[in-house]
N, C-alpha and C positions, 0 to 999 in steps of 0.2 A: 296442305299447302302445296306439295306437289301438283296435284290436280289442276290447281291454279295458275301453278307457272307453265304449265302446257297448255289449258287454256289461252292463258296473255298471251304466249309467244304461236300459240296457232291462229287466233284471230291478229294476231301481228303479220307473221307469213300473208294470211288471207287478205289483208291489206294493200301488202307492198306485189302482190303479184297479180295484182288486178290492174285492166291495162289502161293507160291514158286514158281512155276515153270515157270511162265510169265518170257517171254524171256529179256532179260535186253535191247535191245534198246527199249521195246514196257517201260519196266519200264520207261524210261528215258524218253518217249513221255508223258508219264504220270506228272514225276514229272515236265516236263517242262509245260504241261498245268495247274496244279496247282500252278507254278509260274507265269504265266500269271498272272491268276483269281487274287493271291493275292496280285501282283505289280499294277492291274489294280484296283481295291480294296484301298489298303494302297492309291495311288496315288489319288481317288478318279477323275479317269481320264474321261474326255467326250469322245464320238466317235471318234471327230475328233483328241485328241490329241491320242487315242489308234490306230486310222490306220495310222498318221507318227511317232508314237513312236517304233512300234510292228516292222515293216520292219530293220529301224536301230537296232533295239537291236539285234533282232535276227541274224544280218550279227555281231555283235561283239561277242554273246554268241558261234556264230558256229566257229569261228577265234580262242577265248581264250578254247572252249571246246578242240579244236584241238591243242592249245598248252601245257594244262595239257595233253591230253593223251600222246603227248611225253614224257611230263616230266615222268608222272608215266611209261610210256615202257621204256623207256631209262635212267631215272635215278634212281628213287627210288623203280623201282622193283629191277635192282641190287642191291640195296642196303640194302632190307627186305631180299633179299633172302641168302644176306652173301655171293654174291660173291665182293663184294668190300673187301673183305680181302684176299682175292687170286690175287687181280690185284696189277700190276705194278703202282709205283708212279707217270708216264706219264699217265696211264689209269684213275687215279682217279683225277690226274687235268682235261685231257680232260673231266670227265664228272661234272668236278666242272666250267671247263668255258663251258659247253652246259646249266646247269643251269641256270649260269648267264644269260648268253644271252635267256634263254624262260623266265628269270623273268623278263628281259627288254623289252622286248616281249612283256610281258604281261601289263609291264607299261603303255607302248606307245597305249596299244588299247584301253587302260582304258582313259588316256588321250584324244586317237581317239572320241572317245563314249561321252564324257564329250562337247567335238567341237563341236559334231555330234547332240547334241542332242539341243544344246545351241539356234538354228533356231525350234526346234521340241517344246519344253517344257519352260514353264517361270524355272527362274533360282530354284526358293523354288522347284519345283516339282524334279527336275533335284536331288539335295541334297534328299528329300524325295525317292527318287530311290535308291541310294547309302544305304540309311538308310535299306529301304525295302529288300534290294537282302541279307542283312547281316543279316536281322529279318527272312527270313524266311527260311536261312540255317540255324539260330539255332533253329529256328521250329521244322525242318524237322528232326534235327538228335536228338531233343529233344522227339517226338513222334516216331524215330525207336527206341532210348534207351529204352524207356515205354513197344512197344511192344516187345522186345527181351527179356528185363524182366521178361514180364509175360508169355513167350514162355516157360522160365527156370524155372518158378515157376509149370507147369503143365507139 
């Protein structure tokens, strides 16, 4: 377990000290390998449960990443940017039932992932997953609030 937390907390360092200007999929290769570390960590998973754990997840995380980025292109960039108050009341139902349907979307693979995993993982570990992916996005946005902080402060 040790092993582990110096891993997480070194590809953690390696994250936050790479500069501005790293391209944002190489960031996202990053903060997904730190999710790894940490779900593999928190789960305190053996080999064999992290090589049929890692293949399923990652066919759900690339499915539901792909249905946020809709969401955010299509729906709630319009929507930060103010052009939802230029559209017609057809325009803003069509993008209230696109919505819906990526939040059901998203249910159903969360559901998928939970079936999927039921043959992969004893059930505690399965719940300990759930737990983990929730721990360690408020980690993560807990240690960039820190650092933007102290960006503002110097």
């Amino acid at each position: 377990m040790k092993v582990s937390k110096i891993l997480f907390f070194t590809l953690f360092l390696l994250f936050f000290s790479a500069t501005g200007h790293t391209q944002e999929k190489s960031k996202k290769e990053r903060i997904r390998a730190l999710k790894v570390a940490y779900i593999t960590e928190k789960l305190s998973l053996t080999t064999e449960e992290a090589q049929k754990l890692w293949p399923v997840y990652n066919k759900y995380y690339d499915n539901v990443s792909e249905l946020w980025h809709q969401e955010y292109k299509n729906i709630k960039q319009p929507i930060r940017n103010g052009d939802i108050n230029n559209m017609s009341e057809a325009e803003v139902n069509r993008l209230l039932a696109e919505l819906e349907d990526i939040e059901n979307q998203i249910c159903k693979e969360n559901m998928q992932l939970t079936r999927n995993l039921k043959g992969v993982l004893p059930a505690r570990k399965i719940l300990l997953l759930k737990r983990a992916e929730k721990d360690f996005s408020r980690e993560l946005l807990h240690k960039l609030k820190r650092q933007e902080d102290k960006e503002k402060q110097h």
